[in-house]
C-alpha positions in Angstrom: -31.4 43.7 1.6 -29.6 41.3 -0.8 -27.2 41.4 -3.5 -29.6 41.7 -6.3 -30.7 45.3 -4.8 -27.0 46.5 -5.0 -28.6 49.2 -7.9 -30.6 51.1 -5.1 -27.1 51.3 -2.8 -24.7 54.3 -2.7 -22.2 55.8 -0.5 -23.2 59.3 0.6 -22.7 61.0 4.0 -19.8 62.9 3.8 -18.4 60.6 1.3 -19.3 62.9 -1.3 -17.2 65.4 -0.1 -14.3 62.7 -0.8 -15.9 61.8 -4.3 -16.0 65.8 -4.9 -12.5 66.4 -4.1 -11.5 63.6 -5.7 -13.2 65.1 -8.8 -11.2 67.8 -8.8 -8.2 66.3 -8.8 -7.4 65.6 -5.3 -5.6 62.8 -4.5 -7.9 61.1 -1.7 -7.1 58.7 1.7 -10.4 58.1 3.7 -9.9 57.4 7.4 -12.8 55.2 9.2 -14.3 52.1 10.7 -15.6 49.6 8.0 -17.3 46.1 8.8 -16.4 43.0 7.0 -19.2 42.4 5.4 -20.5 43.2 2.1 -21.9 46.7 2.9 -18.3 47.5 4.3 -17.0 45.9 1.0 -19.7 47.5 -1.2 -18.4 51.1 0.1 -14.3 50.0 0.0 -15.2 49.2 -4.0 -17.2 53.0 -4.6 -14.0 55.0 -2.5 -11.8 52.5 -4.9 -13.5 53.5 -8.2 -13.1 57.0 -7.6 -9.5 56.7 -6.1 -9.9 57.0 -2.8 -7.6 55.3 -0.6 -8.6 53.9 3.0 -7.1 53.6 6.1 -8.9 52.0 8.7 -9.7 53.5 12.6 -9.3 50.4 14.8 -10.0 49.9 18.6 -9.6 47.4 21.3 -12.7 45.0 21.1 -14.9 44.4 24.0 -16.9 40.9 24.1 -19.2 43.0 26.1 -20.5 44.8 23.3 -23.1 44.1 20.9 -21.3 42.5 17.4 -23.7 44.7 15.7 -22.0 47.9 17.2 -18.5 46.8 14.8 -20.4 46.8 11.8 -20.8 49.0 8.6 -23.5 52.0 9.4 -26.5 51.4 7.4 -28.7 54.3 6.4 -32.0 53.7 5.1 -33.3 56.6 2.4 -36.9 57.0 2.1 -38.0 59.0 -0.5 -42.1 60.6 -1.4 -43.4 61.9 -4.8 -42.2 65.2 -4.3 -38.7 64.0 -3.4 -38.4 65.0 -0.1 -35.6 62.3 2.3 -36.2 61.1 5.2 -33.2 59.3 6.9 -32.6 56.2 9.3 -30.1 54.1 11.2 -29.0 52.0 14.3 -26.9 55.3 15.7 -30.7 57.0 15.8 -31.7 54.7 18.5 -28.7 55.5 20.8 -27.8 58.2 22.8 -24.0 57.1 22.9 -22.0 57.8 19.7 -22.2 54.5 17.2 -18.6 53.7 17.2 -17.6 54.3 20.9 -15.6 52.1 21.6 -12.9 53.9 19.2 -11.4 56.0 21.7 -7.7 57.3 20.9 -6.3 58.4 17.5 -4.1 55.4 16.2 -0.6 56.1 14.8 -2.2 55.3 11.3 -4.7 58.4 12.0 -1.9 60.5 12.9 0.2 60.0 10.3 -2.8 60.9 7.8 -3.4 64.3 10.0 0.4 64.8 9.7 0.8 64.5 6.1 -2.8 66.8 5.5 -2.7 70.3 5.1 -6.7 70.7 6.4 -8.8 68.7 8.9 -12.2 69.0 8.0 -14.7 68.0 10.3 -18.4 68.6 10.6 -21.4 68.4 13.5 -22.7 64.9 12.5 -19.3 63.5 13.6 -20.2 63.9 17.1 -22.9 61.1 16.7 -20.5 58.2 15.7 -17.0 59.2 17.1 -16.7 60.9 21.1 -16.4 64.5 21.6 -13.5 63.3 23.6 -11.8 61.5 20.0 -12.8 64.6 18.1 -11.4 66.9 20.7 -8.5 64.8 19.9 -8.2 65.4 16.2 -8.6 68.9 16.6 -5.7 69.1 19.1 -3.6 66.7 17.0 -4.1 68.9 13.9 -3.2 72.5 15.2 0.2 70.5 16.6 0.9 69.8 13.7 0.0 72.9 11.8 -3.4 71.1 9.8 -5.6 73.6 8.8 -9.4 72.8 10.1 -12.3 73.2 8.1 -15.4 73.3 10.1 -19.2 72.6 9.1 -21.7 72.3 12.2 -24.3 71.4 9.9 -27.9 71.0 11.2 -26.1 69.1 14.2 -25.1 72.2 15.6 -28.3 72.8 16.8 -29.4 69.9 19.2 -25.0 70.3 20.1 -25.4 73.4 21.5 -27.8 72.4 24.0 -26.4 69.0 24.7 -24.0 67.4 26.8 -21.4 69.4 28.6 -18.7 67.6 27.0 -20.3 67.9 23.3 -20.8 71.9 23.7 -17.1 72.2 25.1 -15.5 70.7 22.0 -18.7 72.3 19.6 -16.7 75.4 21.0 -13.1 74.7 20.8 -14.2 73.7 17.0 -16.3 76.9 16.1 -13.2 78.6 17.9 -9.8 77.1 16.3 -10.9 76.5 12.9 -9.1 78.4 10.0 -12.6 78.2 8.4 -16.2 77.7 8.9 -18.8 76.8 6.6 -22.4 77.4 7.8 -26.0 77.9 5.9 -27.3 81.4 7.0 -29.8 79.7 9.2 -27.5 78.1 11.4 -25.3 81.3 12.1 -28.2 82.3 14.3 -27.9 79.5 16.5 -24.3 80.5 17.8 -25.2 83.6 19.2 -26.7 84.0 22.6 -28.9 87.0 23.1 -31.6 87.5 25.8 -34.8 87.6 24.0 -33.5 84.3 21.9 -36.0 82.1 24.0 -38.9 83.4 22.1 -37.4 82.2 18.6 -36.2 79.0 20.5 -39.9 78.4 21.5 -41.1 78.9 17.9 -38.2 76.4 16.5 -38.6 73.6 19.0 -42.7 74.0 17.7 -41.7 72.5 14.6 -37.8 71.1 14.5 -37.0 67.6 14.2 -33.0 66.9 15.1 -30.8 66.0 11.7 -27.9 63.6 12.2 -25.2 62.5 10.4 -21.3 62.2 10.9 -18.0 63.1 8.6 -14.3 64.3 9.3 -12.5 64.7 6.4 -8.8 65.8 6.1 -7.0 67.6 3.3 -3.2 67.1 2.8 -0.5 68.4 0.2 2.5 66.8 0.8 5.0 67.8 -2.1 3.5 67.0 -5.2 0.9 65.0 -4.2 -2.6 66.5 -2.9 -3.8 64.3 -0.6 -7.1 64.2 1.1 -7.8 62.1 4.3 -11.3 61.7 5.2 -12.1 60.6 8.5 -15.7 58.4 7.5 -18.5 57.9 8.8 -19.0 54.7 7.1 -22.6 54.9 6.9 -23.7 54.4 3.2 -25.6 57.9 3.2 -27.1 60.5 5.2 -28.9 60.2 8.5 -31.8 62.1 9.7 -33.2 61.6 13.0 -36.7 62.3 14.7 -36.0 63.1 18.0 -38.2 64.6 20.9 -38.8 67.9 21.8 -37.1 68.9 24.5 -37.9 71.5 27.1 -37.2 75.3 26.7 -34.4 76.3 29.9 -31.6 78.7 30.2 -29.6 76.1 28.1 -31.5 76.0 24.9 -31.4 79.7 24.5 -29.2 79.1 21.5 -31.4 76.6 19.5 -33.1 78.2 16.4 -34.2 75.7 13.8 -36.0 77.5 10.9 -36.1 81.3 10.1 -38.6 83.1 11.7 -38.9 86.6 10.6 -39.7 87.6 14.0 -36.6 85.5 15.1 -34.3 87.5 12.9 -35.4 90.6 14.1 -34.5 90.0 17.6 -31.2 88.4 17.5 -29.8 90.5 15.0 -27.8 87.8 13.0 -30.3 87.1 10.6 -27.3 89.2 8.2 -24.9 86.5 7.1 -22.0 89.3 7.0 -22.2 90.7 10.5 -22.9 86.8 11.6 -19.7 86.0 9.7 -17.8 89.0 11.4 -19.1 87.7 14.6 -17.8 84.7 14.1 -14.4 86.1 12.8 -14.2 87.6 16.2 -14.7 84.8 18.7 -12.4 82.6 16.6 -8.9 82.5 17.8 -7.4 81.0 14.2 -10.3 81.7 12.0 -9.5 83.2 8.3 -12.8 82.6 6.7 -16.4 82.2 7.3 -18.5 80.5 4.5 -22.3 81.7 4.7 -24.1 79.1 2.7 -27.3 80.8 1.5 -28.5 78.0 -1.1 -30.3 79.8 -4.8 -29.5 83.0 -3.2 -25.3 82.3 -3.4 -22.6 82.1 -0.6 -20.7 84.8 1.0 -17.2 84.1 1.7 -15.9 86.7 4.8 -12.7 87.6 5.9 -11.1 89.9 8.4 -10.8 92.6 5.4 -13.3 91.6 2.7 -16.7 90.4 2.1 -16.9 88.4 -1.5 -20.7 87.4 -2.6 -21.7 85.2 -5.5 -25.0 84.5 -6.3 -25.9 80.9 -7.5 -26.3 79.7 -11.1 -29.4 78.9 -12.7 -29.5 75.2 -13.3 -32.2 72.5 -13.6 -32.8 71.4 -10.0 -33.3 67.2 -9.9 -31.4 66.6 -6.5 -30.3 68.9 -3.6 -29.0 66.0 -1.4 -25.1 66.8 -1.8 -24.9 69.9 -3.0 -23.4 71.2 0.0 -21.1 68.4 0.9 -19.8 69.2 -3.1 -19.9 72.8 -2.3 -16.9 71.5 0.9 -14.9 69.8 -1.7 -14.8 73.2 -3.7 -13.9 75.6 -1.0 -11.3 73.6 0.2 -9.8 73.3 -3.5 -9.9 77.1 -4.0 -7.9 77.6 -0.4 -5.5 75.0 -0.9 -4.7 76.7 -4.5 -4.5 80.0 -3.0 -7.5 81.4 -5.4 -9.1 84.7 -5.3 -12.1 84.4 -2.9 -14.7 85.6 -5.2 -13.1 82.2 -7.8 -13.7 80.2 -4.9 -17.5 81.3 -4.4 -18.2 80.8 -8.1 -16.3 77.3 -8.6 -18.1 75.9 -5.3 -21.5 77.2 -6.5 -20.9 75.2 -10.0 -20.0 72.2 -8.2 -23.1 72.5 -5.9 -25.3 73.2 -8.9 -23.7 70.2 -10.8 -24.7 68.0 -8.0 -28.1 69.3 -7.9 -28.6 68.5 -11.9 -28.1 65.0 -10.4 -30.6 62.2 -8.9 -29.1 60.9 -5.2 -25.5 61.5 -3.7 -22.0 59.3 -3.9 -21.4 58.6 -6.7 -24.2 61.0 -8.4 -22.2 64.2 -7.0 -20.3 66.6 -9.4 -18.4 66.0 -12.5 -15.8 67.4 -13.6 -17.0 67.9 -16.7 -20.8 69.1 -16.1 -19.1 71.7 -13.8 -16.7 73.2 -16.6 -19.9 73.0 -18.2 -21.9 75.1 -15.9 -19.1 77.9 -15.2 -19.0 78.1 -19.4 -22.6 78.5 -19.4 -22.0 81.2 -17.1 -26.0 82.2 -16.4 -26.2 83.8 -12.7 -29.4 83.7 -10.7 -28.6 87.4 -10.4 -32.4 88.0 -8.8 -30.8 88.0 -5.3 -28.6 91.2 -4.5 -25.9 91.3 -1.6 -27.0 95.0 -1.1 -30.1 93.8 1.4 -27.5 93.1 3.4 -25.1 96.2 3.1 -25.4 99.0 6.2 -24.4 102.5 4.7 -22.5 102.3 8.1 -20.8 98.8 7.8 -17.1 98.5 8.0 -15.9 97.1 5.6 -13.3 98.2 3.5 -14.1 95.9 0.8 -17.3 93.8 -0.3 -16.7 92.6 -3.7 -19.7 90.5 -6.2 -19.7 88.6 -8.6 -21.9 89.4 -11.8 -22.1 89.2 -15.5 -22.0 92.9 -16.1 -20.2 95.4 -13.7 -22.4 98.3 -12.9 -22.0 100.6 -10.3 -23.2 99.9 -7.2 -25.2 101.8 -3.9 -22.2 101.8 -2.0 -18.8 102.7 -2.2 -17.4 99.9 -0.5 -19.3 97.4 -3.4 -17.4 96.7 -6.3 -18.5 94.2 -9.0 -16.6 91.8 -10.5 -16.8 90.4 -13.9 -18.0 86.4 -14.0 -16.2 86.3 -17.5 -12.5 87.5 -15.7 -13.3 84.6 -13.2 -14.4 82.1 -15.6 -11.4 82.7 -17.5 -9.1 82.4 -14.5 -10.7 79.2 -13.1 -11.4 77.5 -16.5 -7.0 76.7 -17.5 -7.1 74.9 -13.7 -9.9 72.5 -14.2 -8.8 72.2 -17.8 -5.6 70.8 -16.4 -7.1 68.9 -14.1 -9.8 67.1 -16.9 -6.8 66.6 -18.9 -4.6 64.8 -16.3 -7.5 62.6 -15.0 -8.0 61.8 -19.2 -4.4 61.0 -19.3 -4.5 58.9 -16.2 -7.3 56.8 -17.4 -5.8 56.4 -20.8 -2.6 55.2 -19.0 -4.4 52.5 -16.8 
């Protein structure tokens, strides 16, 4: 790869969740290990365009080890007719994490965690940084009182039958997190259950392991919003083939695709009693995030359930969308918005990536958001109410729609996407308007 191919490069990973944030007005700091050389510069120049800030991890060098092992992660992105990604890099061909020789949080990493108000960190970290580093982080964070966002991602799968040291700190994370973010698929992966190995044998038929690795951390220090993101500095997403591995005792938890079958055997396959499960076994946990792609998110708490359903938009890209969809929910909680406005704002910036060809610096406008919550056209075929027991306990499960109607259940009240619209539309206003200002200024 050469200079003259610099058109077919872009930062993605979890760098869109930087670019994201930093499209919605937060101020952003990256934290992570660059090389000097002109991918490493190529990626300082995107964050830099968009604002982003870096501070640099650093760790003792060892002659011992390969040059190649202090460079800038390259991902290679292959891509078919029907637009389906395929992902590679150097870290696939390792068992040990790519950047293992960083092994203690510097003071510069502190002080980023001290000044954030969240951590957010998700499963691909473990394949560049140690559990041992990230156990670190986490410890560092609730010290400090950071709030930590959590995202095993497809990770969480091959973690939860891995090392001993990668499922203890998989655990401490799905544990002490304020919030976790998770597709509906990968809630059923975190609960044990005894007929589970006949789900695991159908996944591990037909899973191939997904890799990746992002921490990010979100600050508000007076004024100023700041948002540190602990990189990976890979240029974009990784996706790994890896072998199958034999069904024991230990990979009783591993469930790659829903089955029907599968669902009706664990019982999880409902996103709101795997969120109250969750909510449970967490010791600091507020909110569980139940990703559920066209069909909408669910946003649970210890006293409500909120659903919106997606928006209908013209689908080019998904790559992003849920690293976008991050950015979003950690906007609404830092601006203490109504959980419902949170759903709808992060499905508009996932949709407004998805409008979009690649990641980096394809994810979400400001402005094509704004567009799409104006718009205001809900994919309203999908209906919480499959998911609603006339026995559930819930004293409040609240969805968002374009007309209120009443619902099957008492405990289901509609809420009016034109009320939200109208609340979250004068704060990304304000925010369009000071970026426009900024870039009149400069």
């Amino acid at each position: 790869m050469n200079c003259s191919e610099l058109k077919y490069w872009e930062a993605g990973g979890n760098c869109n969740v930087a670019i994201a944030a930093a499209r919605l007005g937060l101020c952003c700091l990256t934290v992570g290990h660059v090389g000097d050389e002109i991918y490493g510069r190529f990626l300082l120049d995107v964050l830099n365009d968009e604002g982003i800030g870096m501070v640099g991890m650093s760790g003792q060098t060892d002659s011992t080890i390969d040059t190649a092992a202090y460079e800038t992660l390259i991902c290679w992105v292959l891509v078919d007719p029907l637009q389906r990604h395929g992902f590679c890099s150097r870290a696939d061909f390792s068992d040990d994490p790519a950047f293992s020789w960083l092994s203690k949080l510097s003071k510069e990493v502190k002080m980023a965690i001290w000044r954030s108000k969240v951590l957010f960190c998700n499963g691909y970290s473990f394949d560049e940084l140690s559990p041992a580093l990230l156990a670190s982080a986490l410890d560092y964070s609730i010290e400090v009182g950071t709030s930590i966002f959590f995202d095993p991602g497809p990770r969480g799968k091959t973690l939860s039958s891995g090392s001993t040291e990668q499922r203890r700190v998989l655990d401490q994370y799905l544990k002490m997190s304020d919030v976790l973010l998770l597709t509906s698929d990968e809630c059923r992966l975190l609960f044990p259950h005894p007929l589970r190995a006949v789900s695991a044998l159908l996944g591990l038929l037909s899973s191939f392991p997904l890799r990746l690795c992002f921490i990010a951390l979100l600050s508000l220090s007076s004024d100023l919003l700041l948002i540190a993101a602990l990189l990976s500095s890979s240029l974009c997403g990784l996706r790994r083939v890896g072998p199958l591995v034999p069904l024991s005792q230990s990979h009783l938890l591993v469930v790659v695709r829903p089955f029907p079958l599968a669902e009706s055997l664990t019982g999880v396959g409902n996103p709101i009693l795997a969120g109250r499960e969750l909510l449970k076994e967490g010791v600091r946990t507020k909110w569980v995030i139940v990703k559920m792609g066209s069909k909408g998110s669910f946003l649970i708490t210890s006293s409500s359930v909120s659903y919106a359903p997606a928006f209908k938009v013209n689908v080019v890209d998904t790559v992003g969308c849920g690293d976008s969809f991050v950015a979003a929910i950690v906007f609404g909680f830092l601006h203490n918005v109504p959980a419902i406005n949170v759903l709808a704002l992060a499905n508009a910036v996932g949709a407004a990536t998805a409008m979009g060809s690649g990641a980096g610096r394809n994810v979400a406008s400001l402005e094509k958001v704004i567009e799409i919550l104006k718009n205001s056209s809900l994919d309203e075929d999908s209906s919480p109410s499959v998911y609603i027991d006339e026995n559930m306990d819930a004293s409040e499960i609240l969805v968002l729609a374009r007309t209120i109607v009443n619902g099957k259940y008492a405990c289901m009240s509609h809420v009016s996407l034109r009320k939200v619209v109208s609340e979250l539309l004068p704060k990304l206003m304000a925010v369009h308007e000071k970026v426009l200002t900024s870039k009149c200024a400069s």
